[in-house]
N, C-alpha and C positions, 0 to 999 in steps of 0.2 A: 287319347285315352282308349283303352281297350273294354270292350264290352263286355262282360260274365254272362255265363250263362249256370240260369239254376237248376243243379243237377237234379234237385229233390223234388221240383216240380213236374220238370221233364218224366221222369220215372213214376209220379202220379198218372200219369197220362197212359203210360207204357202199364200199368195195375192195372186200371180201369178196363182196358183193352183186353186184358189174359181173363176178366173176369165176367167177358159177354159168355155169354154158353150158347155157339151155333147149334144150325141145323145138326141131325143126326147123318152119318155119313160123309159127312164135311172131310175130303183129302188131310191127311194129317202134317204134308210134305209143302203146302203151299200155304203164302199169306192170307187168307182170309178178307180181309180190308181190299188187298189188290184186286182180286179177281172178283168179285162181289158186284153187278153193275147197281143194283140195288132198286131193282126193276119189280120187287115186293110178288111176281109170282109164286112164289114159295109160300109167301106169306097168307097170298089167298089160297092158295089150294090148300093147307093143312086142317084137316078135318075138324081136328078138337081144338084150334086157334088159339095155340101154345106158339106159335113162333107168333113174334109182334115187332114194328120197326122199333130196334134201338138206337144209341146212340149213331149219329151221323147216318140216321135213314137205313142201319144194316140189320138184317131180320138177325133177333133174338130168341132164346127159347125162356118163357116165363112159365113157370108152375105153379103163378098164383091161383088159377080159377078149374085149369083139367092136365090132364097127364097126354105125353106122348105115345100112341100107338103105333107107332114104326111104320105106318103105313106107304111109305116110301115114297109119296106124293109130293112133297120138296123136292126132294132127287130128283123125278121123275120128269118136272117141268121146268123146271133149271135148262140155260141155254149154255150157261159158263161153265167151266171144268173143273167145278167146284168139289164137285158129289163123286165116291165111287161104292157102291153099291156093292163091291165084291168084297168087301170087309167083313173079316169075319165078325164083329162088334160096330154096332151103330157110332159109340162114342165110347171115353173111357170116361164118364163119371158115375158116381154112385151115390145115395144117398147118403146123410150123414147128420147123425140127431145131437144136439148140444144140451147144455145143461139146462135152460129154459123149459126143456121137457116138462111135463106135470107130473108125469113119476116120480121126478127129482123132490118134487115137492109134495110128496105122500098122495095125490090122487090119481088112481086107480085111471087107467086111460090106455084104449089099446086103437086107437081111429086109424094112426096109421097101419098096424101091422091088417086089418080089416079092408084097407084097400087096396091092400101090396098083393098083385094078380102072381106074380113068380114065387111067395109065399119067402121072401127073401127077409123077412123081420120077424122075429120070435121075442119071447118075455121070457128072459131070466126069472125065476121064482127065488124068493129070501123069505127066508124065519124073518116074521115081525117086518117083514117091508113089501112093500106092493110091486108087481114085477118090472123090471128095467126092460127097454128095449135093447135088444141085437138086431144086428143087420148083419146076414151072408153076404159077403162082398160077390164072392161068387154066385150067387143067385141073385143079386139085385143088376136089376137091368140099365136101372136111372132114367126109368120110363118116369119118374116123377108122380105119379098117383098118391103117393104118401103126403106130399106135401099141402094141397090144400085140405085136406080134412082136418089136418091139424090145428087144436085150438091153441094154441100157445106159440104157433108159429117157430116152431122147436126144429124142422127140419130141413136141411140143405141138400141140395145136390150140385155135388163136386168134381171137381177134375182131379183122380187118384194121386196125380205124378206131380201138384202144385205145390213146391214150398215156397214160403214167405220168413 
């Protein structure tokens, strides 16, 4: 008998993976997982302790609790040839607000555009409705600062170029 193999499981696996958010500066041209020894100095030297071990021990970047300041301190202790520093862009994600927003639901709520330092989130104003967030793609950095002040847990930060 021949063995199957299940494709749709497999391909959970390969999601999960496209959906860690590395360090910033991260080569765009290499595997990430390969080169990674997973030796967590990146993880200690990051200032605002936004990168955290994820799955399988590889530093992560989470925006649950502060924002990224580019301070180029993962790069900079990095031994592997992970990191290139001469990029013109840290990373290419951005934030990205969904419909859980509290706007959506008539109250008045501006936490994230108040902590967006690049000034990259404005409030649509409406006759008779409370203002909706915008995001400048172009001015949001995906420093992530938006994200924890958030009470409804309404914002993401995404990789521009991911379809599903």
């Amino acid at each position: 008998m021949s063995q199957s193999v299940n494709h749709s499981r497999r391909n959970l696996f390969r999601r999960r993976k496209l959906d860690a958010q590395r360090p910033p500066w991260v080569k765009s041209d290499i595997e990430f997982t390969d080169e990674c020894s997973r030796c967590n100095a990146c993880i200690d030297a990051c200032e605002t302790n936004v990168l955290i071990k994820g799955d399988g021990g590889f530093p992560e970047i989470s925006f649950t609790n502060n924002e990224c300041t580019f301070c180029q301190q993962c790069a900079t202790v990095c031994k592997e040839p992970i990191f290139d520093l001469s990029q013109l862009t840290p990373w290419d994600i951005k934030a990205s607000v969904n419909d859980s927003c509290l706007t959506y639901q008539g109250v008045w709520c501006q936490s994230c555009k108040d902590a967006c330092d690049p000034a990259a989130i404005s409030f649509k104003m409406a006759i008779g409705q409370v203002p909706k967030p915008m995001i400048d793609i172009e001015a949001c950095t995906g420093c992530g600062a938006c994200v924890a002040p958030c009470p409804s847990a309404s914002i993401s930060v995404i990789e521009l170029n991911v379809t599903d």
